[in-house]
N, C-alpha and C positions, 0 to 999 in steps of 0.2 A: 564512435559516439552513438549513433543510431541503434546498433546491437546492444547497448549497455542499456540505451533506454527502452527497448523495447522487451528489452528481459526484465527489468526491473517492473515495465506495468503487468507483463504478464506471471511478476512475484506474486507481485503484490494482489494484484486479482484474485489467487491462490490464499494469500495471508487473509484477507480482507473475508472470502468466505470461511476460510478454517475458524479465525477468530467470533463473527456476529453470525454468519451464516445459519447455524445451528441453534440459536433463536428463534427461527425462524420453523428450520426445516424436521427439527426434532423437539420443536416445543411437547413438556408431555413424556418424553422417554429419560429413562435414566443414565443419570449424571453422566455413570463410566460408560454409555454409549456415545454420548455428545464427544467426551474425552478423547473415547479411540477414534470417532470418524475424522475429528479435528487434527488430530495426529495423523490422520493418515494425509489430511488433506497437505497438510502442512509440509509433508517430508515434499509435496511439487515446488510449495515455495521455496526453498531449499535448493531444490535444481534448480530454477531460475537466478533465486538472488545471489549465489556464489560467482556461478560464473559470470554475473553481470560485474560484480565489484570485482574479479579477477581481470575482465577483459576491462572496463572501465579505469581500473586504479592505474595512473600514470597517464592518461588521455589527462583526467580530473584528477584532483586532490582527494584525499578521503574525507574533506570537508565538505568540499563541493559534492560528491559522491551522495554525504549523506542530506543534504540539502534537496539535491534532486530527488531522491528518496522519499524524503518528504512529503515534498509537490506531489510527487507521484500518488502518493498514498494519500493526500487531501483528495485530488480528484477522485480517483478507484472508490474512494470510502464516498464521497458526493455522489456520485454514480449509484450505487450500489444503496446506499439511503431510499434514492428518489426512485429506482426503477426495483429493485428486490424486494426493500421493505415497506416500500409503500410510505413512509415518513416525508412528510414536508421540511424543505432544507428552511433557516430561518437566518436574518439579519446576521447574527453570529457566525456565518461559516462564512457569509462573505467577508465579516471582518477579519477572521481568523488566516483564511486565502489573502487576503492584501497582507495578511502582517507575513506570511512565504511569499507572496512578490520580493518584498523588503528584505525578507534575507538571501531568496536568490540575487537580489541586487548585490547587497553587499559582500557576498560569498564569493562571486563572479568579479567583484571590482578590483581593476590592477590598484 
């Protein structure tokens, strides 16, 4: 359980720069450079999220699976808002995090 989640935050970490990252870090340069770096970034997410859902699926459900998923990637992207981009998080993400409470509830519920 603990391996599953700790692959999947450190996917996700990987996805989270490949995808906004590059806003950031290659504002200014062209397109198909953004492209290629995010693609490269991308092939780590890759090694992580596979064998997370390989080693996870049957611990969890593939529901549950992608639920934690999720979570995961609400925090990582919260994180990475407040500390890389410098963006002030607003009302909205804490509604949005309650309404993934509510589905990890439900997802988890016998």
């Amino acid at each position: 359980m603990f391996k599953t989640i700790a692959l999947l935050v450190l996917s996700n970490i990987f996805m989270t720069y490949a995808w906004y990252g590059h806003l950031k870090t290659l504002a200014g340069k062209p397109m198909w450079i953004a492209i290629a770096i995010s693609w490269g970034v991308a092939l780590f997410e890759y090694c992580f999220q596979v064998p997370a859902n390989r080693i996870g699926y049957g611990y969890f459900t593939l529901a549950q699976l992608k639920i934690i998923q999720e979570v995961v990637t609400m925090v990582i992207f919260s994180l990475f808002t407040i500390f890389f981009m410098k963006e002030p998080l607003n009302r909205n993400f804490v509604y949005a995090s309650l309404c993934l409470v509510g589905a990890v509830y439900f997802i988890f519920r016998k």
